[in-house]
C-alpha positions as CSV (number, residue, x, y, z in Angstrom):
1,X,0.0,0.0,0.0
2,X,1.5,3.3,-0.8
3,X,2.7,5.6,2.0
4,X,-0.1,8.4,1.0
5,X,-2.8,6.3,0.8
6,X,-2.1,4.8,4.9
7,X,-1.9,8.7,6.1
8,X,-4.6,10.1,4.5
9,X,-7.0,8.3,6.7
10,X,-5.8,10.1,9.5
11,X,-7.4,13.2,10.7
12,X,-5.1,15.3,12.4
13,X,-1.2,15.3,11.9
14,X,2.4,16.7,10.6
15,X,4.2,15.5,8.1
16,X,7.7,15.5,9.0
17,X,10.7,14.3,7.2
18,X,10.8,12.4,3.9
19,X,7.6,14.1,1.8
20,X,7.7,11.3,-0.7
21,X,4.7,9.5,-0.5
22,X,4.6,7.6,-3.1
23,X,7.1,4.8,-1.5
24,X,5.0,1.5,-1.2
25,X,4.6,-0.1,2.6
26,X,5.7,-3.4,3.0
27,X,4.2,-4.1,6.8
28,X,2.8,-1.9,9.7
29,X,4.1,-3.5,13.0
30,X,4.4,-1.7,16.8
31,X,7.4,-4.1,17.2
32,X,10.5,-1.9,16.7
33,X,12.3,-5.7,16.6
34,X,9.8,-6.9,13.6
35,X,10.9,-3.1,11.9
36,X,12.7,-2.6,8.6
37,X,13.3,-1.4,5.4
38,X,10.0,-0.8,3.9
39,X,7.9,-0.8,7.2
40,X,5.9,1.2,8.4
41,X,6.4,1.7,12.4
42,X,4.1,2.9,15.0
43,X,5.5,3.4,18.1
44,X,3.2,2.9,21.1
45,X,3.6,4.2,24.6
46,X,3.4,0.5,26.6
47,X,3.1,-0.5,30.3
48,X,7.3,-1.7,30.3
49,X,8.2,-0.4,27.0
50,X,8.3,3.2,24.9
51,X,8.3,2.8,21.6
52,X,9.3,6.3,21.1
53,X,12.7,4.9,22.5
54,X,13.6,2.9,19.1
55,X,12.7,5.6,16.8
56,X,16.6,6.6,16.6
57,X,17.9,3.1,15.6
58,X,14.9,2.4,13.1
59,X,15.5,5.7,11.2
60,X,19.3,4.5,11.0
61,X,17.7,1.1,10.2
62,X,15.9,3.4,7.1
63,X,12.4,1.7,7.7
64,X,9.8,3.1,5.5
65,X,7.5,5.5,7.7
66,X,7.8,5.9,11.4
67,X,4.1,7.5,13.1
68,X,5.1,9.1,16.7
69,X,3.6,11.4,19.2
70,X,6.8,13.0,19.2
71,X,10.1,13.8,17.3
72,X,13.7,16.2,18.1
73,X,14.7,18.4,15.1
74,X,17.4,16.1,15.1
75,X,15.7,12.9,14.5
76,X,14.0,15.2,11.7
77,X,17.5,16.1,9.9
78,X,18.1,12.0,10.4
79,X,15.2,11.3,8.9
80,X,15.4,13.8,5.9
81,X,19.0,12.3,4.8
82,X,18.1,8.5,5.3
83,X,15.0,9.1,3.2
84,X,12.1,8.4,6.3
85,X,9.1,9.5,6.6
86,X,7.9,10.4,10.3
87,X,4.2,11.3,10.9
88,X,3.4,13.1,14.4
89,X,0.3,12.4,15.7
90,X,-1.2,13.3,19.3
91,X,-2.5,9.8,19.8
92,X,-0.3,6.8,18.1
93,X,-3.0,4.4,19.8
94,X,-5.8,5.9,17.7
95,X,-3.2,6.1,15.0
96,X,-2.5,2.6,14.7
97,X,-6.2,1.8,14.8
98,X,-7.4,3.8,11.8
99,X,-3.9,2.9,10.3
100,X,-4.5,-1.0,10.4
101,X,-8.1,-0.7,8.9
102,X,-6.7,0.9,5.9
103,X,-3.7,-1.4,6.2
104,X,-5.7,-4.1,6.3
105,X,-8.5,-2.6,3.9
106,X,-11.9,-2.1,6.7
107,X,-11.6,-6.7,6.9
108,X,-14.1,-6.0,9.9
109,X,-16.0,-4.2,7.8
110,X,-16.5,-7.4,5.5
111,X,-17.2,-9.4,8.1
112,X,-20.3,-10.0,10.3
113,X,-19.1,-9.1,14.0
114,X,-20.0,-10.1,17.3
115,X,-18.5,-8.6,19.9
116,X,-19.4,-9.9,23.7
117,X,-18.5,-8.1,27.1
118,X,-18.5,-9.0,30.7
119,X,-16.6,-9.7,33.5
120,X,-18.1,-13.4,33.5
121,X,-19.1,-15.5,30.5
122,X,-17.5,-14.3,27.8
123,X,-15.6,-17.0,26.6
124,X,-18.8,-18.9,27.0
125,X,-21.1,-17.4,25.0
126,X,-18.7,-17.0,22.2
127,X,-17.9,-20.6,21.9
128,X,-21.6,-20.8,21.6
129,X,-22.2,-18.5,19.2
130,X,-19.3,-19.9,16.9
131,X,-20.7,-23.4,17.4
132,X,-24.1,-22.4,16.3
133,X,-23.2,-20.7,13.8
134,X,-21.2,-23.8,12.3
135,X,-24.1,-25.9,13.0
136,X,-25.9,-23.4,10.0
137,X,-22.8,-23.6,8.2
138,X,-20.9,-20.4,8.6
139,X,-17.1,-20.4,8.5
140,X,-16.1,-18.4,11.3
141,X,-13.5,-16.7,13.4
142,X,-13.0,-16.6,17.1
143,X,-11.1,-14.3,19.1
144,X,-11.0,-14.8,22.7
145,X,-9.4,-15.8,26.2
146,X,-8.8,-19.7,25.2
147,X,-7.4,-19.1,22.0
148,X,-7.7,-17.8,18.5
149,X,-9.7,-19.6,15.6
150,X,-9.5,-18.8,11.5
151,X,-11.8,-21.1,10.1
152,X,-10.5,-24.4,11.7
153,X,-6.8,-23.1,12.1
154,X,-6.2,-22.5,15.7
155,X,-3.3,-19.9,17.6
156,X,-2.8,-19.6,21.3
157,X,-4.2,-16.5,22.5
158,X,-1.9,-14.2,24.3
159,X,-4.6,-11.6,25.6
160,X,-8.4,-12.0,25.7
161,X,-8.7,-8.8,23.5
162,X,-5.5,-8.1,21.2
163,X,-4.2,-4.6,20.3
164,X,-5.7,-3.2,17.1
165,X,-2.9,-4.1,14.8
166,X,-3.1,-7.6,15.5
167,X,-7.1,-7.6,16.1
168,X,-7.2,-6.1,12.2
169,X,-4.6,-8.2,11.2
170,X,-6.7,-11.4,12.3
171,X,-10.0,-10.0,10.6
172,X,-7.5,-9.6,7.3
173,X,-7.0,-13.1,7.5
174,X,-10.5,-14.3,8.2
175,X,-11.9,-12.6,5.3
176,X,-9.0,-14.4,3.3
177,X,-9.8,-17.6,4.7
178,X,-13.8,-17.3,3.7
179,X,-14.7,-16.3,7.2
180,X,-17.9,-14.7,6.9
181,X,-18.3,-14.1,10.9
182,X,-16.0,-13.0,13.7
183,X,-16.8,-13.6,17.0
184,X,-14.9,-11.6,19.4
185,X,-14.2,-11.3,23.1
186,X,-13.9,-7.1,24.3
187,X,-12.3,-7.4,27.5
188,X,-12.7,-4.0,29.6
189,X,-9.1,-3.0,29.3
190,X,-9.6,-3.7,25.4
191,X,-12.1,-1.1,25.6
192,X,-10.9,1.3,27.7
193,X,-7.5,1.1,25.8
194,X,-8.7,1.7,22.3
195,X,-8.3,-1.7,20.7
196,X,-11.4,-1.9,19.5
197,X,-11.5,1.2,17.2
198,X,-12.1,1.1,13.8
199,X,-13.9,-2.1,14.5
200,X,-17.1,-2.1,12.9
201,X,-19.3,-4.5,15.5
202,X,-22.8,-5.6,14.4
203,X,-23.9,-7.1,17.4
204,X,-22.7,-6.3,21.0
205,X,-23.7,-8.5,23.6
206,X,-23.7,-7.9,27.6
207,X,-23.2,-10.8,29.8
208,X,-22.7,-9.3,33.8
209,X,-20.4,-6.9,35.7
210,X,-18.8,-8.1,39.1
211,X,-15.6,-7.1,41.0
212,X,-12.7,-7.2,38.7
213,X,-9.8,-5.1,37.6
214,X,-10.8,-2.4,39.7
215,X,-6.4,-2.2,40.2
216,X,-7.0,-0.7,36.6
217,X,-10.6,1.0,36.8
218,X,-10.5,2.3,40.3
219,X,-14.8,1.6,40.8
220,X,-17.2,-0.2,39.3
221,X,-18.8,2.9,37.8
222,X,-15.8,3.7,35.6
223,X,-15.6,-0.5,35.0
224,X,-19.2,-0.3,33.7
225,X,-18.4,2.9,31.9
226,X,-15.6,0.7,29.9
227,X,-17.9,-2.0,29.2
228,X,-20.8,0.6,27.7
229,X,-18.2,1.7,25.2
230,X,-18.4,-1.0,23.0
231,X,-22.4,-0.3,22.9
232,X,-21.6,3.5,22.1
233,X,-19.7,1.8,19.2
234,X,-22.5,-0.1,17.7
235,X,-24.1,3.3,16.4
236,X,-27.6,3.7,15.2
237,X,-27.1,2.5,11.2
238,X,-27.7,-0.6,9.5
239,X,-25.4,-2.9,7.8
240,X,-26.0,-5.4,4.8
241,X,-29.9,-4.2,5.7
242,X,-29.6,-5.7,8.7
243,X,-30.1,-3.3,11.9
244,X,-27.1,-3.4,14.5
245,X,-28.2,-4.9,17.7
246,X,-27.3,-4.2,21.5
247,X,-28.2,-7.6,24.2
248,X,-27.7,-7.6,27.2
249,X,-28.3,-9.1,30.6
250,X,-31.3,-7.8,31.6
251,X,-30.7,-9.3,35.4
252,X,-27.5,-7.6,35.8
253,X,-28.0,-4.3,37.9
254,X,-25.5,-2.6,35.3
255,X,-28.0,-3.3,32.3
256,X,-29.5,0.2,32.0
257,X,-25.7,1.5,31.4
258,X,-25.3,-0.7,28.5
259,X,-28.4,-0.3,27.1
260,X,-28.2,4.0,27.3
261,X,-25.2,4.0,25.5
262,X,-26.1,2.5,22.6
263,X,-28.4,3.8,19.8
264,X,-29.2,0.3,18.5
265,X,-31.9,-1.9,18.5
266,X,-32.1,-4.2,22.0
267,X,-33.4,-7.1,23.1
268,X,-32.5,-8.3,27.0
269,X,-32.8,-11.4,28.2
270,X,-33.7,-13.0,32.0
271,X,-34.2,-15.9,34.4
272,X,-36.1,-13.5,36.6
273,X,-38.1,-11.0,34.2
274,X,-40.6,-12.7,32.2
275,X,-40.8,-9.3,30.2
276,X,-37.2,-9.8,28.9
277,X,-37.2,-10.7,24.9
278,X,-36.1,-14.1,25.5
279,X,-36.9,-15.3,29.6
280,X,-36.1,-19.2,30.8
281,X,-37.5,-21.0,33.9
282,X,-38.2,-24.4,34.7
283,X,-34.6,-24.6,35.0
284,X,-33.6,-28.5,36.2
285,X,-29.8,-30.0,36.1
286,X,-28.8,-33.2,35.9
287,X,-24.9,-34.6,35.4
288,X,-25.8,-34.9,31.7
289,X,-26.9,-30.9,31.2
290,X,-29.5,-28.5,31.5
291,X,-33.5,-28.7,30.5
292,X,-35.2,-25.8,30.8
293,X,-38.4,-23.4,29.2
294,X,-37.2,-20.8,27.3
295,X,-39.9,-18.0,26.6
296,X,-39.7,-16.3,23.5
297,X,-42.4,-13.7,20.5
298,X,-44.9,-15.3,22.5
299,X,-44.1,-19.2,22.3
300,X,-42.2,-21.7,24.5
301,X,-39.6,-23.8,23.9
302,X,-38.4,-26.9,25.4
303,X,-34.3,-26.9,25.4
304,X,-31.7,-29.6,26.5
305,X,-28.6,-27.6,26.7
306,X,-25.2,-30.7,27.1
307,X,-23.7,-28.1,29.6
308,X,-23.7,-27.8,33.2
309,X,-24.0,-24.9,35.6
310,X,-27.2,-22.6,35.8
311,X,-25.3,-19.5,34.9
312,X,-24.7,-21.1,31.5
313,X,-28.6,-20.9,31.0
314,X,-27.7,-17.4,30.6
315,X,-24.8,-17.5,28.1
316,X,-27.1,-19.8,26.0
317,X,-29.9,-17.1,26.2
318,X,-27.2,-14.6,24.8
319,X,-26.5,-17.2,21.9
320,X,-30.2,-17.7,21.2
321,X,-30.9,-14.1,20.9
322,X,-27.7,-13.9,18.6
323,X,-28.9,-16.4,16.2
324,X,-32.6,-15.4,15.9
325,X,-32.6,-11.6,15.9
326,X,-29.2,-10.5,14.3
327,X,-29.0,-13.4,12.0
328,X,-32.7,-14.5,11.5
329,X,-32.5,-18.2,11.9
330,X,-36.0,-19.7,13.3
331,X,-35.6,-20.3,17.2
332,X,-36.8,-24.0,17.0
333,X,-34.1,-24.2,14.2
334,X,-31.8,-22.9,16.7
335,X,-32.8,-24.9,19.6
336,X,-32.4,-27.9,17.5
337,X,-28.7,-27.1,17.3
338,X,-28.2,-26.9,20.5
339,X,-27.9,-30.6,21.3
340,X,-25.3,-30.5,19.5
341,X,-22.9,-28.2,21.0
342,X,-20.3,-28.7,23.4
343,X,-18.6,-27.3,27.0
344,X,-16.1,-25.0,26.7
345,X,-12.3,-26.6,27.9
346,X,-11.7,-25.2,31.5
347,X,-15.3,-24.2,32.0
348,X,-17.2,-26.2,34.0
349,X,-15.6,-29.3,32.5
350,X,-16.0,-32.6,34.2
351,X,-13.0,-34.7,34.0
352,X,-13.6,-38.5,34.2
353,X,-11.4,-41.4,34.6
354,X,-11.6,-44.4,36.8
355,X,-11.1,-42.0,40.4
356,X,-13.5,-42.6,43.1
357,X,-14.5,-38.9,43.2
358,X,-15.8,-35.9,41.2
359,X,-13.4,-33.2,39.2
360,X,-14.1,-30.4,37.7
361,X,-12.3,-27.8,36.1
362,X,-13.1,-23.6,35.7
363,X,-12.4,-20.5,35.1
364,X,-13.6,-19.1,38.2
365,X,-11.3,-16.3,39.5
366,X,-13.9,-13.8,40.8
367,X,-16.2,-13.9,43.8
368,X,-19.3,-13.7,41.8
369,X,-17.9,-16.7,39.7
370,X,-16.9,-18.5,42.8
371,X,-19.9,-18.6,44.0
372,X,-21.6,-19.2,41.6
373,X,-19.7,-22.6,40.7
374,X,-19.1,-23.8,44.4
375,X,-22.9,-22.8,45.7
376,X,-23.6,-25.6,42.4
377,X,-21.5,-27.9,43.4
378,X,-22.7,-28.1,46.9
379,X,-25.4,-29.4,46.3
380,X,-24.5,-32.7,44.5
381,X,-21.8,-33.4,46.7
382,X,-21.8,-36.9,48.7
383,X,-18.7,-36.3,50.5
384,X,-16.5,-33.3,51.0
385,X,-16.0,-29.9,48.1
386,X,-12.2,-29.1,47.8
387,X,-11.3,-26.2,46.1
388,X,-7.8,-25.4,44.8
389,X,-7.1,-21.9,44.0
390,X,-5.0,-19.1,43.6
391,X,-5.8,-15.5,42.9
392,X,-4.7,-14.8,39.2
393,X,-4.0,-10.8,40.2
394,X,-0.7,-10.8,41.6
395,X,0.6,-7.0,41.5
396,X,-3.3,-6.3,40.3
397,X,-6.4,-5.6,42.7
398,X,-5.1,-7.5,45.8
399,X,-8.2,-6.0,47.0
400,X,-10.4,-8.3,45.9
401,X,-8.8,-10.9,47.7
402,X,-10.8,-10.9,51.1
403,X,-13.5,-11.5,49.5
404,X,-12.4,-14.4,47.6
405,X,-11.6,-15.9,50.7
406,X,-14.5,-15.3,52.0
407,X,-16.6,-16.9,49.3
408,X,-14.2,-20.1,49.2
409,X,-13.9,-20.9,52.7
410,X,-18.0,-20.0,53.0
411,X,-18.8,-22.7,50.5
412,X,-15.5,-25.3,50.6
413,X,-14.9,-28.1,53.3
414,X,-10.8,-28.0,52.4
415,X,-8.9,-25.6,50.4
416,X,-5.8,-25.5,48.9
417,X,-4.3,-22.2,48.2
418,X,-1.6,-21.9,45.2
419,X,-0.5,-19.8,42.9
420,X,-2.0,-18.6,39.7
421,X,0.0,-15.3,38.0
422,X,1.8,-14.5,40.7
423,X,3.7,-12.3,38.4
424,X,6.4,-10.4,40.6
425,X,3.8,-10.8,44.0
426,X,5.2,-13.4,46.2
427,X,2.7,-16.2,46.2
428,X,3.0,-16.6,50.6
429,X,1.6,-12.9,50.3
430,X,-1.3,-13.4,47.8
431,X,-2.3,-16.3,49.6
432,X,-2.1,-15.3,53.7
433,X,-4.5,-12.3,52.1
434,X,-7.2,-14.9,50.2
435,X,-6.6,-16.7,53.6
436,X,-7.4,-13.3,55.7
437,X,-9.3,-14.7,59.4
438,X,-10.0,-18.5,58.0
439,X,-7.0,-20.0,60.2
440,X,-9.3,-22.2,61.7
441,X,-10.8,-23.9,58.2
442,X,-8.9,-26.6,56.5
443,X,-6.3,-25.4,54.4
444,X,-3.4,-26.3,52.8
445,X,-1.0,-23.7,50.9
446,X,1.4,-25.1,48.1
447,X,3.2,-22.5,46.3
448,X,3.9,-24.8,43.4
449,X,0.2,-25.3,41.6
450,X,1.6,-28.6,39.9
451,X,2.5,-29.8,43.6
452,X,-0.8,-28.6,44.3
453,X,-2.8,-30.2,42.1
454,X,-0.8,-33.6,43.1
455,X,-2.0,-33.2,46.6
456,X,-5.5,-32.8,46.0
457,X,-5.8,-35.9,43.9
458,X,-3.9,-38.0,46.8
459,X,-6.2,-36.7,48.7
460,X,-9.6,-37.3,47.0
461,X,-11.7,-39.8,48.9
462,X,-14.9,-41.7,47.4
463,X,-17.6,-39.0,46.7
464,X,-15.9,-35.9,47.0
465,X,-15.4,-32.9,44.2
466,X,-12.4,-32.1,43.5
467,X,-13.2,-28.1,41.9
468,X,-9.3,-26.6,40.3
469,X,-10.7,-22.9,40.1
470,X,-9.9,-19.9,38.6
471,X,-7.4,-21.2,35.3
472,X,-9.7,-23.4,32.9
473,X,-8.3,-23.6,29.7
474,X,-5.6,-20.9,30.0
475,X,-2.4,-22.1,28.3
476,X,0.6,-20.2,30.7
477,X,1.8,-19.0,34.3
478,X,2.3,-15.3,34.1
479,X,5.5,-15.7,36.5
480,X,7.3,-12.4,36.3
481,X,7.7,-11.1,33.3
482,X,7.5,-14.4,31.5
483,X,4.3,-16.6,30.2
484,X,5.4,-20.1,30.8
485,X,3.5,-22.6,29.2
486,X,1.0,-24.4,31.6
487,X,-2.2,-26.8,30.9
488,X,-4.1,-27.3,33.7
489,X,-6.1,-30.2,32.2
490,X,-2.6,-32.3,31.0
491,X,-1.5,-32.1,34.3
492,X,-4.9,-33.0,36.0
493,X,-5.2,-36.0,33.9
494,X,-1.2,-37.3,34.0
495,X,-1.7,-37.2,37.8
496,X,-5.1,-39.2,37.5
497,X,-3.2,-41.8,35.2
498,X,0.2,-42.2,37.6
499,X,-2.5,-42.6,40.9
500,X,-5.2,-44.8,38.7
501,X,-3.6,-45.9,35.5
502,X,-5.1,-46.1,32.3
503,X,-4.9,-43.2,29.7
């Protein structure tokens, strides 16, 4: 693409100096290491790292183009003899956004977009939506906590909500790969930070807002304000003559935000509100799933959802609404589906070998989600709930911790506390603060969460559930700086095999 037509999208900036425009770009990339002749690089003011600070090496390095929030005369006169062109602009995050649609030529654009937002049952509702949508047929694209998904290609996911480079990157490749739907996770910090600009979302989806990130947010008025963004986004137009559409969780007591900042169409949805657009009740579980009335324009519905957990009657509601109102498929068409579909890894998932006792792996990591899960699985328990856990916010929102305590040692007989991204926080801390004035409970802290894991399965007896909370189908251990590789499930079931045999 040619140097004038990426700047020419961009609204307010100086053009500093090479002035030939004509030069084709090779690549945009925010990684001054990925940089070189014939790139274009934006540099992006990070947590741990400045891009600004590589701007004198890559106009050595003669790359292309170089977009900044600042330059010194003297990095001009550099940049004027090694034949660079440096654009100033007073945000380089809104830069790269509107940069990397153009780059990428508006991919989101060409796709159908779902976007979905909430602190719990994201990842959920996504899978869902993908599933059913490849149930009618659709070659789709996922984007989300688990991982990434382009058609059937999968790519480990490194944050729920990538930066806007990479996020228009991925639509690029969708559309290449026949994708015509994108199903996206927003994550709050996504929103907040500006990754999702320049996305064009058709239908934006509200799931719940509990205690979270509030390290980052500082209250749960400016974490709902996050969330509504991505509602403000949807706009009031339609799109391939179908109108954009805001639902949301009409339970939630955060609803009303969502649903004010968006000039869409809405429909809600409820287990308590029979007035929502799509209400369920006669709710019964069983180890096999969920059966339930689903109230609907007037009719009712019987549905067998293969999942288990009452909160997931929720997430499936989300789904429903998806497929009937934003992409017109006939609910009993939909419902039919459903029988089909199946759990999410690392949510809710049962694990089953030949062990005398119950496990079951999920993402819980919040008090809302803790309870949630463990309030469930107290009731179907014959012999004792043990809960391994860990708070995933080291260096974030320590804060939250007494009342995760509080929630596990309410509900749990035994806990073992552990470590889940401890980043730089030493684990004794994190844990002695989820641990607060429970002394006198059972406990058991293991720093190592592999060690940890090992003890609870030694120490299983016949008709207990095992629950390992709060990392699900995450694929790392955010210790320090570095992501190590981790899979909770691998080394669940390698422990089951050395203690039970089999497979």
């Amino acid at each position: 693409m040619k140097a004038q037509a990426l700047i020419e999208v961009l609204i307010n900036y100086q053009l500093k100096g090479s002035t030939d425009l004509s030069c084709e770009i090779q690549n945009l990339t925010n990684d001054s290491r990925q940089a070189g002749p014939g790139d274009a690089f934006i540099a992006i003011v990070g947590q741990r790292f400045d891009g600004h600070s590589a701007v004198d090496q890559l106009i050595q390095d003669r790359v292309q183009m170089i977009v900044a929030q600042e330059v010194s005369d003297y990095q001009v006169q550099q940049a004027i003899q090694k034949n660079v062109i440096l654009v100033v602009v007073p945000d380089t995050n809104r830069a790269q956004a509107i940069m990397a649609n153009r780059f990428f030529h508006e991919a989101s654009s060409t796709l159908k977009l779902v976007a979905v937002t909430g602190t719990n049952g994201k990842t959920t509702t996504s899978n869902m939506i993908s599933q059913l949508l490849e149930a009618f047929d659709h070659t789709t694209g996922l984007i989300g906590t688990i991982h990434y998904k382009i058609g059937q290609t999968f790519y480990p996911a490194i944050n729920t909500t990538p930066d806007s480079l990479t996020l228009h990157r991925y639509f690029a490749e969708m559309v290449e790969a026949g994708c015509q739907d994108a199903v996206l996770e927003a994550s709050s910090h996504a929103l907040a930070l500006g990754r999702l600009w320049q996305t064009e979302v058709d239908c934006a989806i509200f799931t719940n807002l509990t205690r979270e990130h509030l390290d980052f947010h500082q209250t749960m008025d400016h974490y709902a304000y996050a969330k509504s963004l991505l509602f403000a986004q949807l706009g009031e137009h339609f799109k391939g003559g179908q109108p954009k559409l805001a639902i949301v969780n009409l339970d939630d007591d955060y609803h009303s935000v969502m649903l004010a900042a968006s000039g869409a169409a809405s429909a809600t949805y409820s287990l308590e509100n029979p007035r929502a657009t799509a209400f369920a009740d006669e709710i019964e579980m069983s180890p096999s799933g969920l059966r339930f009335t689903l109230h609907f324009d007037n009719q009712a519905f019987k549905v067998f959802l293969p999942m288990i957990g009452r909160y997931n009657v929720y997430n499936y509601l989300a789904a429903f609404l998806c497929l009937t109102l934003s992409y017109g498929y006939a609910p009993q068409a939909v419902i039919e589906k459903t029988g089909q579909m199946t759990g999410v890894p690392g949510r809710m998932q049962v694990i089953e070998t030949d062990q005398p006792f119950s496990i079951v792996v999920d993402f819980a990591h919040t008090t809302d989600a803790l309870e949630n899960v463990l309030s469930e699985l107290s009731q179907n328990k014959e012999g004792k709930l043990k809960v391994l856990f860990g708070h995933s916010g080291g260096n974030r929102d320590s804060a939250a911790r007494p009342d995760l305590g509080n929630t596990l040692f309410k509900w749990a007989d035994e806990v073992v506390l552990t470590a889940d991204n401890p980043r730089f926080e030493p684990v004794d801390k994190i844990n002695q603060e989820l641990l607060g004035d429970h002394h006198d409970h059972v406990h058991v802290m293991i720093e190592d969460r592999i060690e940890a894991i090992q003890y609870m399965i030694q120490s299983g007896q016949p008709g207990d559930i095992l629950l390992f909370a709060g990392k699900g189908g995450e694929s790392y251990q955010v210790i320090g700086d570095d992501y190590v590789p981790y899979d909770e499930i691998s080394v669940i079931k390698d422990t089951l095999v050395k203690k039970f045999g089999g497979e």
